[in-house]
N, C-alpha and C positions, 0 to 999 in steps of 0.2 A: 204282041205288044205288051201285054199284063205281064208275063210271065219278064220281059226286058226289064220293064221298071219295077218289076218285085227283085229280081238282082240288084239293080243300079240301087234300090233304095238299104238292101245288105252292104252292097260295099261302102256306101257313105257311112252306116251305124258302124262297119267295121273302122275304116280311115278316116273319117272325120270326126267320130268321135260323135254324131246329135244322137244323145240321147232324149227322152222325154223331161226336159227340166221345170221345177218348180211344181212338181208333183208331190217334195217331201211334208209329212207334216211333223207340227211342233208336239206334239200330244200323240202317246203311242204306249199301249199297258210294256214293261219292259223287267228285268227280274235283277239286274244287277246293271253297274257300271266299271267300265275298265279304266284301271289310273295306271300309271308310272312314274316310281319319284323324281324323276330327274328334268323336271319341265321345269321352263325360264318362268322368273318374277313379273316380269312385265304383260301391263296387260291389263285385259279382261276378257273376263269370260260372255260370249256372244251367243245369240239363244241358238239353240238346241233345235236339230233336222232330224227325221225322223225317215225309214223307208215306208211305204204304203205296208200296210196290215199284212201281213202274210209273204211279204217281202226283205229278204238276208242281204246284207253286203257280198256280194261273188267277184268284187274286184274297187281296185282304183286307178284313182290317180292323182298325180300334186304339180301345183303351181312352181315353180323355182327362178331365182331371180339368178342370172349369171355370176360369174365372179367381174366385181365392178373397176377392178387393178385399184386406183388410188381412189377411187369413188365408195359412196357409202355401200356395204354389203347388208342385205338381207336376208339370204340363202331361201330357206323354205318358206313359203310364203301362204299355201293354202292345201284343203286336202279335201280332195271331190269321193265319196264312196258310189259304187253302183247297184243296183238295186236289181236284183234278180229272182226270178219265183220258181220253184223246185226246178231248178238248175235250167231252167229255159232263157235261154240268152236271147231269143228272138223279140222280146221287149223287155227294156229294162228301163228305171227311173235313176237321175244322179239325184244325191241332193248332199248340200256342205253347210256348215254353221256359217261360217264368213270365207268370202273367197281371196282374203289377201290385197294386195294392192299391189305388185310389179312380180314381171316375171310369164313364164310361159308356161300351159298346161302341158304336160307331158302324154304321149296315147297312154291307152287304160294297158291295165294289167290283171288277168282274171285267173281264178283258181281253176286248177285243169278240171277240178271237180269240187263240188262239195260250197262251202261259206267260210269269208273271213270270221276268225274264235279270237285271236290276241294278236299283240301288237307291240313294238320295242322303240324308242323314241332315240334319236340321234342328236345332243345339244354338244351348241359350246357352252361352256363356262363365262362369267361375268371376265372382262377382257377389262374391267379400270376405265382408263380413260381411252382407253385403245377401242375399235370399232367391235360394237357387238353385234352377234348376230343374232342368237340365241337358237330355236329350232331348226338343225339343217337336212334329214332327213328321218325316212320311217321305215320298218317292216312290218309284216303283217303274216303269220302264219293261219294256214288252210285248215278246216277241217281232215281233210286229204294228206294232209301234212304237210306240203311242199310250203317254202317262204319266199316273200315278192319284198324285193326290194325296190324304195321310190326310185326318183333320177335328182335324189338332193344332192347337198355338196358335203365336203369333207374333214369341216373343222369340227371339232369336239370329237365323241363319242358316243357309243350305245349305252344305256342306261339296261336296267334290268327287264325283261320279261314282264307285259301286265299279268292278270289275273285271266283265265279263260272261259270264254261261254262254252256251257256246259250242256243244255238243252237244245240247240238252237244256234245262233251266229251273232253277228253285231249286224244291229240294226238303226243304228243311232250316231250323232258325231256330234261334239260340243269341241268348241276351238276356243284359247284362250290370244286372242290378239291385241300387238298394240298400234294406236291410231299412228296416224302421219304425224312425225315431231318435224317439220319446218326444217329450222337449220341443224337440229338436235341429229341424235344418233339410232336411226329406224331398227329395228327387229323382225317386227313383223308378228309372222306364227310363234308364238311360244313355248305353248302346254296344249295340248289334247287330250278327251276322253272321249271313249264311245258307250252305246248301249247296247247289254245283250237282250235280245228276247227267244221266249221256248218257242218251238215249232206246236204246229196245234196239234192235238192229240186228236188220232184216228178214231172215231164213234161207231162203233159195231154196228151193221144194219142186219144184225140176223135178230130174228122175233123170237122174246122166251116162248117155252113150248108150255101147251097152259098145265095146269096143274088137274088132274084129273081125281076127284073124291073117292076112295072105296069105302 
C-alpha cells in the first residue's frame, strides 16, 4: 500500500502539476540580474521570488490567455519557475513574482539536465489605439544547452538574448505587470527579469598535514 501511494503521489507531481508552493523567498544573496530590451511600458514592477537557498530554476511554466476573437487579448499573462536542488526532481518548489490574471497554466517544462542560464522575451509592439497585448511569449536556454519554449501566442516578436548566469542558474523572477484597466485595454505580463545565483563552492574536508620542526 506505501509503495501505491508513493507512485500515485509521482504521477500527480508529474500531471498535475503540485508542486510545493509558497516556499519562495523575497530575500536571497544573488550575483547578477537578467534583462532584455524589448519589454512593454506598462506596468509595474511586483516584488521579487526567490528559490529556497541552494535551489536553481530546472524548468517552467506560463499562464496564457487564449486568442479572445473580438474580445480584449492578453496573450502572456504569468510565469511560474521551478525550483530544483542538484538536479533532483523528486521535490521541487514553484514560486512567481505575480501570477497574472486570465488565462491557463500550461504543464511545466524541465531541462533534460542541468539549470535555466537565460532567457529571450517575445513582445508586440505598442498597437495605437488598436488592442495591445504586450508580452506574448518566452524561451529559456539550459545549462545543457537545449531551449524550452513557453505555450504563448504569436503576435510580436523575439527580442535579443539576456545576459547569462555564469556560476550557477536563475534563481529569481521579478515580473513587470499591469493591473485590471476596467473598460480600458489589458496587457497584462510585460517585462521580466530574473536572478542568477553561484552554486556553493565545494569545502575540502581533507586535514592539513601538520607541519613537523627539524
Amino acid at each position: 500500500m506505501e509503495s501505491l501511494l508513493r507512485a500515485l503521489a509521482v504521477l500527480a507531481v508529474m500531471f498535475l502539476g503540485l508542486f510545493q508552493q509558497g516556499a519562495g523567498v523575497t530575500s536571497r544573496p544573488y550575483t547578477s540580474v537578467l534583462t532584455v530590451p524589448n519589454g512593454q511600458r506598462w506596468g509595474t514592477w511586483r516584488e521579487p521570488e526567490m528559490c529556497p537557498d541552494q535551489f536553481f530554476a530546472v524548468g517552467f511554466s506560463t499562464r496564457v490567455e487564449s486568442r479572445q476573437g473580438k474580445g480584449d487579448d492578453t496573450a502572456l499573462n504569468g510565469i511560474r519557475l521551478i525550483c530544483g536542488k542538484d538536479e533532483d526532481h523528486n521535490f521541487m518548489y514553484t514560486v512567481e513574482s505575480h501570477p497574472g490574471f486570465w488565462g491557463e497554466w500550461s504543464n511545466p517544462q524541465y531541462c533534460p539536465s542541468g539549470v535555466l542560464t537565460s532567457f529571450q522575451l517575445r513582445v508586440e509592439g505598442s498597437q495605437g489605439r488598436k488592442d495591445d497585448t504586450a508580452a506574448n511569449n518566452i524561451k529559456f536556454r539550459c545549462s545543457s544547452s537545449p531551449l524550452l519554449e513557453g505555450s504563448g501566442l504569436d503576435w510580436g516578436g523575439y527580442g535579443g538574448w539576456s545576459q547569462v548566469c555564469v556560476n550557477g542558474g536563475i534563481c529569481g523572477i521579478e515580473t513587470k505587470v499591469e493591473d485590471r484597466q476596467g473598460r480600458g485595454d489589458d496587457t497584462a505580463l510585460n517585462d521580466v527579469r530574473f536572478r542568477c545565483c553561484d552554486r556553493a563552492q565545494q569545502v575540502s574536508s581533507l586535514v592539513p598535514s601538520p607541519v613537523i620542526d627539524r
